[in-house]
C-alpha positions in Angstrom: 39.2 110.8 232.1 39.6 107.0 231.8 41.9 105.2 234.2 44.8 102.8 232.6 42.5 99.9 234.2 39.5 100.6 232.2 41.7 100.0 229.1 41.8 96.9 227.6 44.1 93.9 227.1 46.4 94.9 224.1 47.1 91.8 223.0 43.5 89.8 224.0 42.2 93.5 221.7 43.9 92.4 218.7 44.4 88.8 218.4 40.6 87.9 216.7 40.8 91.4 214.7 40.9 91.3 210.9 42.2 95.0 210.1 42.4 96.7 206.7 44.9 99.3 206.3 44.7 101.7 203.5 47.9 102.8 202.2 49.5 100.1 204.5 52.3 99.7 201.8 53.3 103.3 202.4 55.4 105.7 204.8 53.0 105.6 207.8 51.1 102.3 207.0 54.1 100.0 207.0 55.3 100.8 210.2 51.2 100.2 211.1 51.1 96.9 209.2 54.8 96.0 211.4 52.7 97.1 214.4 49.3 95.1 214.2 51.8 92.3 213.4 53.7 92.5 216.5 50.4 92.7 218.7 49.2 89.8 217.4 46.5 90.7 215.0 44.9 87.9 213.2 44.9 89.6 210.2 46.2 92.3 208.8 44.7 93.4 205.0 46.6 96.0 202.6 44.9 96.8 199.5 47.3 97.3 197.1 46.8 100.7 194.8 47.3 98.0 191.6 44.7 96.0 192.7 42.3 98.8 194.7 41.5 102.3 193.6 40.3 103.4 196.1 38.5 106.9 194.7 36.5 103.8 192.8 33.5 103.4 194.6 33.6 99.8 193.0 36.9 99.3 194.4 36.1 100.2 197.5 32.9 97.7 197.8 35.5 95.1 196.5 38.2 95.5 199.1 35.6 95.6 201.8 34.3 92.3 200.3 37.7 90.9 200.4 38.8 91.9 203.4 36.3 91.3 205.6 37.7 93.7 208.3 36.8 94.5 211.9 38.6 97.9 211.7 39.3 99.9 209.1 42.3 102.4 209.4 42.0 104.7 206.5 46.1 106.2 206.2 45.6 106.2 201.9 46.1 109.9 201.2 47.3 112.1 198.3 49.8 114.4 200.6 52.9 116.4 199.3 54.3 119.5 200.6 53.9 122.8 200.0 55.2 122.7 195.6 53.0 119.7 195.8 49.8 121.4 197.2 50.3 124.3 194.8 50.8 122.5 191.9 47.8 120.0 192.3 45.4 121.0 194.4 42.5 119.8 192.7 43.6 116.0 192.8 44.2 116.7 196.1 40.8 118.0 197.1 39.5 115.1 194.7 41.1 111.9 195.7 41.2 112.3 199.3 37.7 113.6 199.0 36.0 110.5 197.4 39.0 108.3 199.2 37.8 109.1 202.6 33.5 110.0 202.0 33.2 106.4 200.1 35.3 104.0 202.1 33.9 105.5 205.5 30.1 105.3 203.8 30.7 101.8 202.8 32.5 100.4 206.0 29.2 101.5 207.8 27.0 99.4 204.7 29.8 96.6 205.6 29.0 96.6 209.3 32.6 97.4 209.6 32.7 97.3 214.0 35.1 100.6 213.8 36.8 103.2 211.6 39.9 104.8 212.0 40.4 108.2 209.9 44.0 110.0 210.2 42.9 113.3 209.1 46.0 116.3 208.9 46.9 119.2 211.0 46.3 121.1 207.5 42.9 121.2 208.5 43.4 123.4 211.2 42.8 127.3 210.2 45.8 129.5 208.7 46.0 131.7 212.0 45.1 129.1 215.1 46.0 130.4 218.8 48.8 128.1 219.5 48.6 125.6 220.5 46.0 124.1 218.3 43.5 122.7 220.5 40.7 120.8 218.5 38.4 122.9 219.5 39.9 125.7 217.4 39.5 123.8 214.2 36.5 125.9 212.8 37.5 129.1 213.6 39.2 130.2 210.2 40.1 128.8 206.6 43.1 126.6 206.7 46.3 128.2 205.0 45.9 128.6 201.0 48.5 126.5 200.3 47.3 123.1 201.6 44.0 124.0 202.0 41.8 121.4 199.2 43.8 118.9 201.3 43.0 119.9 204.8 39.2 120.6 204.1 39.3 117.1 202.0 40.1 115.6 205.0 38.0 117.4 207.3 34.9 116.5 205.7 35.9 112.7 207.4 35.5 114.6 210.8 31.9 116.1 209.7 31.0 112.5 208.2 32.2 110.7 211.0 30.6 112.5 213.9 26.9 112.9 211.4 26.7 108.6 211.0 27.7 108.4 214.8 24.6 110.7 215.4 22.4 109.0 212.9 23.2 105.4 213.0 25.8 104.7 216.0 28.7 104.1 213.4 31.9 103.8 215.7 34.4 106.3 213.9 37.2 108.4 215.0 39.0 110.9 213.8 42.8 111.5 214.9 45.0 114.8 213.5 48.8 114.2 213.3 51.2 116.8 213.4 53.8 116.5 210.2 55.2 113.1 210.4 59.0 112.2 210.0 60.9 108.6 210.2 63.0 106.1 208.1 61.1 105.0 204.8 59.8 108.5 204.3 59.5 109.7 200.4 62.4 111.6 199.8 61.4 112.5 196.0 62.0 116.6 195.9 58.8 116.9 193.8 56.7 115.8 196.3 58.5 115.3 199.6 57.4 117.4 202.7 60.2 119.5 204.4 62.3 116.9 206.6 63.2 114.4 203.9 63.6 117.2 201.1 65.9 119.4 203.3 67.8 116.0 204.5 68.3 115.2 200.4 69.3 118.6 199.8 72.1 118.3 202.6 73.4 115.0 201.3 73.3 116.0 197.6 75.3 119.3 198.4 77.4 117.3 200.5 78.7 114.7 198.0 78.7 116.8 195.0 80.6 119.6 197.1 78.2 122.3 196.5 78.9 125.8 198.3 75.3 125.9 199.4 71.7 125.2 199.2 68.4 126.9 198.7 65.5 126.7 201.2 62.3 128.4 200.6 60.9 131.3 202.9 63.0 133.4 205.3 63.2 130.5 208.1 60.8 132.1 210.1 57.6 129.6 210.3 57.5 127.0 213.3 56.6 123.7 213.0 56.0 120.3 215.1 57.0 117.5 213.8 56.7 113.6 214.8 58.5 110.6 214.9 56.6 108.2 212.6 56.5 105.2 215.2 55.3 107.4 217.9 52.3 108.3 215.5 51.6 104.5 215.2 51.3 104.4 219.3 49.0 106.7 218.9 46.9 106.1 216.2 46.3 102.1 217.5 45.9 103.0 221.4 43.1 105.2 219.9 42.1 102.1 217.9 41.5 100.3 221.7 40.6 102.5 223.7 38.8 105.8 222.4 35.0 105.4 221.0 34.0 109.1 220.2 33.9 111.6 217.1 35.6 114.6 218.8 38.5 114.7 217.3 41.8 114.5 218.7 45.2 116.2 218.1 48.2 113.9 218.1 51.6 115.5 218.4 55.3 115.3 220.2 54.6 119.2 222.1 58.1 119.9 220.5 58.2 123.2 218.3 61.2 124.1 216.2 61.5 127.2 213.6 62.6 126.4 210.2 65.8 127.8 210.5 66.5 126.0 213.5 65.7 122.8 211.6 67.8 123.7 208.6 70.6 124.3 210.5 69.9 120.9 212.3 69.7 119.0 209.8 72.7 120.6 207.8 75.1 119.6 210.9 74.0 115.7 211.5 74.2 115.4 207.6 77.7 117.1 207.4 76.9 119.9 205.1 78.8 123.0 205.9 78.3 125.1 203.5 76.1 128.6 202.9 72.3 128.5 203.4 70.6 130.4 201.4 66.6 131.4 202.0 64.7 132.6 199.0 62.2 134.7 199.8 60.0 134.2 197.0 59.1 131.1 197.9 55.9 130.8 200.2 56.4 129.7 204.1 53.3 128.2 204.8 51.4 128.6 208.0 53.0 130.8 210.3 53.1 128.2 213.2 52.0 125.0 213.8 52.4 123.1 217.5 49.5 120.9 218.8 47.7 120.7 222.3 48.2 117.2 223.1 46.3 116.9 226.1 42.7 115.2 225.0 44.9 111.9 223.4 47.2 111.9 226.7 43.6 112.1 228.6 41.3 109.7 226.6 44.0 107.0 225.6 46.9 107.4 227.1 49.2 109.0 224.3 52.4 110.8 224.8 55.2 110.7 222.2 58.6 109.4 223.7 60.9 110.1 220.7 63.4 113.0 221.3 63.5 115.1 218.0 67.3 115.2 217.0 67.0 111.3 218.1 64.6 111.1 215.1 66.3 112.9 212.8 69.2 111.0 213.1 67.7 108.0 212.5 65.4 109.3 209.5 69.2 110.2 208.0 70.6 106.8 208.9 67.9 105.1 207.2 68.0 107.4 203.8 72.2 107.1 203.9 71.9 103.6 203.7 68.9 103.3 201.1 70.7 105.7 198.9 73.6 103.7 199.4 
Protein backbone atom coordinates (compact mmCIF):
# COMPACT_ATOMS: atom_id res chain seq x y z
CA UNK A 1 0.00 0.00 0.00
CA UNK A 2 1.53 3.45 -0.71
CA UNK A 3 1.72 6.02 2.00
CA UNK A 4 0.09 9.72 1.16
CA UNK A 5 3.91 10.88 1.33
CA UNK A 6 5.00 8.73 -1.51
CA UNK A 7 2.52 10.61 -3.61
CA UNK A 8 3.41 13.38 -5.54
CA UNK A 9 2.89 17.13 -5.65
CA UNK A 10 -0.48 17.70 -7.35
CA UNK A 11 0.11 20.80 -8.60
CA UNK A 12 4.27 20.44 -9.34
CA UNK A 13 2.44 16.83 -11.34
CA UNK A 14 0.53 18.83 -13.68
CA UNK A 15 1.83 22.11 -14.32
CA UNK A 16 4.52 20.94 -17.42
CA UNK A 17 1.82 18.16 -18.59
CA UNK A 18 0.34 18.54 -22.07
CA UNK A 19 -2.91 16.20 -21.73
CA UNK A 20 -5.31 15.01 -24.42
CA UNK A 21 -8.68 14.18 -23.46
CA UNK A 22 -10.85 12.19 -25.66
CA UNK A 23 -14.38 13.13 -25.50
CA UNK A 24 -13.38 16.10 -23.32
CA UNK A 25 -16.30 18.03 -24.79
CA UNK A 26 -18.70 15.50 -23.30
CA UNK A 27 -20.56 14.48 -19.91
CA UNK A 28 -17.54 13.18 -18.06
CA UNK A 29 -14.64 14.98 -20.07
CA UNK A 30 -15.78 18.51 -19.40
CA UNK A 31 -15.84 18.28 -15.80
CA UNK A 32 -12.04 16.54 -16.61
CA UNK A 33 -11.06 19.36 -18.90
CA UNK A 34 -12.49 21.97 -15.72
CA UNK A 35 -10.29 19.78 -13.60
CA UNK A 36 -6.79 19.67 -15.32
CA UNK A 37 -7.55 23.43 -15.63
CA UNK A 38 -7.82 24.09 -12.04
CA UNK A 39 -4.62 22.05 -11.26
CA UNK A 40 -2.65 23.89 -13.33
CA UNK A 41 -2.01 21.81 -16.35
CA UNK A 42 -0.12 23.45 -19.10
CA UNK A 43 -2.19 22.18 -21.50
CA UNK A 44 -5.08 20.67 -21.92
CA UNK A 45 -6.09 19.18 -25.75
CA UNK A 46 -9.80 18.07 -26.82
CA UNK A 47 -10.17 16.68 -30.06
CA UNK A 48 -13.22 17.69 -31.35
CA UNK A 49 -15.44 14.66 -33.05
CA UNK A 50 -15.76 17.42 -36.30
CA UNK A 51 -12.34 17.64 -36.53
CA UNK A 52 -11.09 13.90 -35.12
CA UNK A 53 -12.68 10.58 -35.85
CA UNK A 54 -11.36 8.92 -33.82
CA UNK A 55 -12.31 5.07 -35.08
CA UNK A 56 -9.96 6.68 -38.16
CA UNK A 57 -6.76 5.28 -37.67
CA UNK A 58 -5.62 8.51 -39.68
CA UNK A 59 -7.32 10.58 -37.31
CA UNK A 60 -5.93 9.22 -34.62
CA UNK A 61 -2.15 9.63 -35.91
CA UNK A 62 -3.29 13.29 -36.56
CA UNK A 63 -4.53 14.24 -33.11
CA UNK A 64 -1.53 12.64 -31.63
CA UNK A 65 0.62 14.76 -34.01
CA UNK A 66 -1.31 17.75 -32.87
CA UNK A 67 -1.41 17.35 -29.57
CA UNK A 68 1.68 16.36 -28.64
CA UNK A 69 0.47 14.93 -25.24
CA UNK A 70 2.12 13.56 -22.06
CA UNK A 71 -1.02 11.72 -21.03
CA UNK A 72 -3.62 10.54 -22.82
CA UNK A 73 -7.03 10.05 -21.03
CA UNK A 74 -9.13 8.09 -23.45
CA UNK A 75 -13.22 9.01 -21.97
CA UNK A 76 -14.54 8.98 -26.10
CA UNK A 77 -17.06 6.22 -25.84
CA UNK A 78 -20.22 5.19 -27.74
CA UNK A 79 -22.46 4.48 -24.33
CA UNK A 80 -26.30 4.44 -24.06
CA UNK A 81 -28.49 2.58 -21.80
CA UNK A 82 -30.08 -0.44 -21.91
CA UNK A 83 -32.76 0.59 -25.49
CA UNK A 84 -29.51 1.95 -26.67
CA UNK A 85 -27.41 -1.23 -26.28
CA UNK A 86 -30.14 -3.30 -27.76
CA UNK A 87 -30.85 -1.37 -30.57
CA UNK A 88 -27.04 -0.88 -31.77
CA UNK A 89 -24.92 -3.15 -30.52
CA UNK A 90 -22.82 -3.57 -33.29
CA UNK A 91 -21.64 0.17 -33.44
CA UNK A 92 -21.16 -0.22 -30.09
CA UNK A 93 -18.80 -3.21 -30.25
CA UNK A 94 -17.30 -1.31 -33.40
CA UNK A 95 -16.49 2.17 -32.38
CA UNK A 96 -15.35 1.67 -29.05
CA UNK A 97 -13.44 -1.34 -30.31
CA UNK A 98 -11.23 0.53 -32.95
CA UNK A 99 -11.62 3.87 -30.62
CA UNK A 100 -9.79 2.39 -27.76
CA UNK A 101 -7.26 -0.68 -29.71
CA UNK A 102 -5.91 2.32 -32.19
CA UNK A 103 -5.46 5.28 -30.04
CA UNK A 104 -3.78 3.15 -27.18
CA UNK A 105 -1.48 1.35 -30.09
CA UNK A 106 -0.57 4.70 -31.39
CA UNK A 107 0.10 6.62 -28.09
CA UNK A 108 2.75 3.80 -27.41
CA UNK A 109 4.23 4.62 -31.43
CA UNK A 110 3.86 8.39 -30.08
CA UNK A 111 6.00 7.74 -26.93
CA UNK A 112 2.99 9.06 -25.22
CA UNK A 113 4.69 8.91 -21.17
CA UNK A 114 1.05 7.45 -19.97
CA UNK A 115 -2.42 6.29 -20.84
CA UNK A 116 -5.41 6.54 -19.17
CA UNK A 117 -8.43 4.08 -20.26
CA UNK A 118 -11.96 4.56 -18.43
CA UNK A 119 -13.18 1.19 -19.22
CA UNK A 120 -17.18 0.32 -17.79
CA UNK A 121 -18.49 -1.74 -15.01
CA UNK A 122 -20.44 -3.42 -18.16
CA UNK A 123 -17.52 -5.46 -18.48
CA UNK A 124 -17.95 -7.13 -15.41
CA UNK A 125 -19.83 -10.73 -15.91
CA UNK A 126 -23.92 -10.90 -15.79
CA UNK A 127 -23.90 -12.84 -12.31
CA UNK A 128 -20.62 -11.24 -10.29
CA UNK A 129 -20.47 -12.15 -6.33
CA UNK A 130 -21.17 -8.68 -5.07
CA UNK A 131 -19.35 -6.76 -4.60
CA UNK A 132 -17.44 -6.80 -7.83
CA UNK A 133 -13.92 -7.04 -6.99
CA UNK A 134 -11.67 -6.89 -10.20
CA UNK A 135 -10.58 -9.90 -9.75
CA UNK A 136 -13.95 -11.34 -10.59
CA UNK A 137 -13.95 -9.77 -14.08
CA UNK A 138 -13.32 -13.02 -16.05
CA UNK A 139 -15.39 -15.23 -14.40
CA UNK A 140 -18.60 -15.06 -16.72
CA UNK A 141 -20.00 -13.19 -19.93
CA UNK A 142 -21.13 -9.73 -19.08
CA UNK A 143 -25.08 -9.29 -19.20
CA UNK A 144 -26.59 -9.62 -22.93
CA UNK A 145 -27.77 -6.39 -23.05
CA UNK A 146 -24.56 -4.31 -22.81
CA UNK A 147 -22.35 -6.89 -23.52
CA UNK A 148 -20.47 -5.65 -27.29
CA UNK A 149 -19.86 -2.56 -25.09
CA UNK A 150 -18.39 -4.05 -22.01
CA UNK A 151 -16.09 -6.65 -23.90
CA UNK A 152 -15.23 -3.51 -26.45
CA UNK A 153 -13.85 -1.99 -23.61
CA UNK A 154 -12.30 -4.78 -22.00
CA UNK A 155 -10.17 -5.61 -24.70
CA UNK A 156 -8.29 -1.93 -23.48
CA UNK A 157 -7.58 -4.04 -20.20
CA UNK A 158 -6.01 -7.09 -22.27
CA UNK A 159 -4.15 -4.48 -24.53
CA UNK A 160 -2.99 -2.47 -21.81
CA UNK A 161 -1.49 -5.01 -19.47
CA UNK A 162 0.10 -7.17 -23.09
CA UNK A 163 2.32 -3.67 -24.21
CA UNK A 164 3.14 -3.22 -20.42
CA UNK A 165 4.57 -6.75 -20.55
CA UNK A 166 6.14 -6.38 -23.94
CA UNK A 167 7.41 -2.96 -24.20
CA UNK A 168 6.95 -1.17 -20.66
CA UNK A 169 3.99 1.10 -22.09
CA UNK A 170 2.67 2.89 -18.82
CA UNK A 171 -1.27 2.28 -19.17
CA UNK A 172 -3.96 1.93 -16.74
CA UNK A 173 -7.14 0.85 -16.74
CA UNK A 174 -9.92 2.28 -14.29
CA UNK A 175 -13.87 0.78 -14.15
CA UNK A 176 -16.46 3.38 -13.07
CA UNK A 177 -19.62 2.40 -11.74
CA UNK A 178 -22.76 4.29 -13.69
CA UNK A 179 -21.92 7.89 -13.61
CA UNK A 180 -24.56 10.64 -12.70
CA UNK A 181 -24.11 14.76 -12.48
CA UNK A 182 -25.23 18.09 -14.08
CA UNK A 183 -24.56 18.17 -17.98
CA UNK A 184 -25.56 14.53 -18.33
CA UNK A 185 -27.44 13.58 -21.76
CA UNK A 186 -30.92 13.61 -20.95
CA UNK A 187 -32.10 12.53 -24.63
CA UNK A 188 -34.74 9.39 -23.85
CA UNK A 189 -33.25 7.57 -26.83
CA UNK A 190 -30.08 7.24 -25.51
CA UNK A 191 -29.91 8.37 -21.92
CA UNK A 192 -28.93 5.85 -19.10
CA UNK A 193 -31.44 5.51 -16.14
CA UNK A 194 -30.83 8.71 -13.80
CA UNK A 195 -31.33 11.44 -16.41
CA UNK A 196 -34.20 9.45 -18.38
CA UNK A 197 -36.13 8.73 -15.12
CA UNK A 198 -35.36 12.49 -13.90
CA UNK A 199 -37.04 13.67 -17.67
CA UNK A 200 -39.69 11.42 -17.23
CA UNK A 201 -40.59 13.03 -13.72
CA UNK A 202 -40.39 16.57 -14.95
CA UNK A 203 -42.36 15.85 -18.18
CA UNK A 204 -45.24 14.14 -16.25
CA UNK A 205 -44.92 16.82 -13.85
CA UNK A 206 -45.64 19.84 -16.11
CA UNK A 207 -47.83 18.24 -18.54
CA UNK A 208 -49.89 16.75 -15.42
CA UNK A 209 -49.74 13.21 -16.35
CA UNK A 210 -51.36 10.57 -13.90
CA UNK A 211 -48.18 8.45 -14.20
CA UNK A 212 -45.15 7.11 -15.77
CA UNK A 213 -43.75 4.04 -17.19
CA UNK A 214 -40.44 2.52 -15.97
CA UNK A 215 -39.10 -0.67 -17.43
CA UNK A 216 -38.60 -3.95 -15.28
CA UNK A 217 -40.36 -4.75 -11.97
CA UNK A 218 -37.85 -2.38 -9.89
CA UNK A 219 -36.09 -5.13 -8.61
CA UNK A 220 -32.30 -4.77 -10.03
CA UNK A 221 -29.67 -2.76 -7.81
CA UNK A 222 -27.43 -0.43 -8.93
CA UNK A 223 -24.38 1.93 -7.81
CA UNK A 224 -24.26 4.98 -9.07
CA UNK A 225 -21.60 7.94 -8.93
CA UNK A 226 -21.42 11.49 -8.71
CA UNK A 227 -19.61 12.61 -11.91
CA UNK A 228 -17.00 14.95 -10.04
CA UNK A 229 -16.19 12.34 -7.69
CA UNK A 230 -15.24 10.08 -10.78
CA UNK A 231 -12.91 12.95 -11.95
CA UNK A 232 -11.03 12.65 -8.38
CA UNK A 233 -10.62 9.43 -9.11
CA UNK A 234 -9.75 8.98 -12.48
CA UNK A 235 -6.71 11.97 -12.25
CA UNK A 236 -5.35 10.82 -8.67
CA UNK A 237 -4.95 7.56 -10.68
CA UNK A 238 -3.36 9.72 -13.45
CA UNK A 239 -0.50 10.70 -10.41
CA UNK A 240 -0.10 8.19 -8.56
CA UNK A 241 -0.99 4.60 -9.84
CA UNK A 242 1.58 2.98 -12.53
CA UNK A 243 0.10 -0.72 -13.05
CA UNK A 244 -2.35 -2.65 -15.53
CA UNK A 245 -4.47 -4.37 -12.80
CA UNK A 246 -7.37 -2.85 -13.13
CA UNK A 247 -9.15 -0.92 -10.62
CA UNK A 248 -12.86 -0.55 -9.69
CA UNK A 249 -13.95 3.01 -8.96
CA UNK A 250 -17.28 3.42 -7.24
CA UNK A 251 -19.29 5.53 -4.18
CA UNK A 252 -19.97 1.75 -2.09
CA UNK A 253 -23.66 3.13 -2.10
CA UNK A 254 -26.33 0.52 -3.58
CA UNK A 255 -29.84 1.46 -4.25
CA UNK A 256 -32.69 -0.82 -6.01
CA UNK A 257 -34.44 0.63 -8.80
CA UNK A 258 -37.48 1.19 -7.14
CA UNK A 259 -35.99 2.88 -4.48
CA UNK A 260 -34.42 5.22 -7.02
CA UNK A 261 -37.69 5.85 -8.85
CA UNK A 262 -39.36 6.70 -6.05
CA UNK A 263 -36.37 9.07 -5.16
CA UNK A 264 -36.27 10.75 -7.84
CA UNK A 265 -40.18 11.12 -8.29
CA UNK A 266 -40.21 13.02 -4.80
CA UNK A 267 -37.15 15.69 -5.28
CA UNK A 268 -38.74 16.31 -8.83
CA UNK A 269 -42.33 16.77 -7.52
CA UNK A 270 -44.06 14.09 -9.41
CA UNK A 271 -46.77 12.47 -7.46
CA UNK A 272 -48.44 10.57 -9.52
CA UNK A 273 -48.79 6.47 -10.20
CA UNK A 274 -45.60 4.48 -11.18
CA UNK A 275 -46.13 2.03 -13.33
CA UNK A 276 -43.31 -0.96 -14.03
CA UNK A 277 -43.71 -2.78 -17.29
CA UNK A 278 -42.57 -5.92 -17.13
CA UNK A 279 -41.71 -6.59 -20.52
CA UNK A 280 -39.07 -4.47 -20.60
CA UNK A 281 -35.66 -6.12 -19.69
CA UNK A 282 -33.87 -5.07 -16.15
CA UNK A 283 -30.54 -5.57 -16.88
CA UNK A 284 -27.98 -7.05 -14.50
CA UNK A 285 -29.40 -8.20 -11.48
CA UNK A 286 -27.00 -6.11 -9.19
CA UNK A 287 -24.27 -4.04 -9.67
CA UNK A 288 -22.09 -2.44 -6.43
CA UNK A 289 -18.26 -2.26 -6.70
CA UNK A 290 -15.44 -3.21 -4.14
CA UNK A 291 -13.64 -0.04 -3.90
CA UNK A 292 -10.88 -1.03 -1.87
CA UNK A 293 -7.68 -1.47 -4.42
CA UNK A 294 -8.35 2.63 -5.67
CA UNK A 295 -8.78 3.63 -1.80
CA UNK A 296 -5.42 1.45 -1.28
CA UNK A 297 -3.19 2.32 -4.42
CA UNK A 298 -4.22 6.16 -4.84
CA UNK A 299 -6.16 7.26 -2.33
CA UNK A 300 -9.73 7.33 -3.82
CA UNK A 301 -12.94 7.47 -1.82
CA UNK A 302 -16.04 9.20 -3.16
CA UNK A 303 -17.36 12.09 -0.80
CA UNK A 304 -20.72 12.85 -2.61
CA UNK A 305 -23.78 11.76 -0.65
CA UNK A 306 -26.29 10.24 -3.25
CA UNK A 307 -29.66 12.24 -2.84
CA UNK A 308 -26.99 15.27 -2.55
CA UNK A 309 -26.25 14.34 -6.19
CA UNK A 310 -29.38 13.82 -7.44
CA UNK A 311 -30.50 16.95 -6.43
CA UNK A 312 -28.00 18.77 -8.01
CA UNK A 313 -28.15 16.64 -11.33
CA UNK A 314 -32.11 18.01 -11.15
CA UNK A 315 -31.07 21.56 -10.46
CA UNK A 316 -28.82 21.63 -13.27
CA UNK A 317 -31.40 19.88 -15.96
CA UNK A 318 -34.45 22.38 -14.39
CA UNK A 319 -32.45 25.18 -15.29
CA UNK A 320 -31.09 24.02 -18.80
CA UNK A 321 -34.55 23.11 -19.74
CA UNK A 322 -35.57 26.25 -18.62
Amino acid sequence: MTRDTDWPDRQVFWRDKCVAVTGGAGFLGSFVVARLQALGAQEVFVPRIEDYDLTQLEAIRQMLHDAQPDIVIHLAAKVGGIGANREYPAEFFYDNLMMGVQLLHEAWRAEVAKFVAIGTVCAYPKFTPVPFKEADLWDGYPEETNAPYGLAKKMLLVQSQAYRQQYGFNSIFLLPVNLYGPRDNFDPASSHVIPALIKKCLDARESGAEQIVAWGDGSPTREFLYVEDAVEGILLATERYNSSEPVNLGSAFEISIKDLVEMIARLTGFEGEIVWDTSKPNGQPRRKLDATRARERFGFEATTRFEEGLRETIRWYEEARA
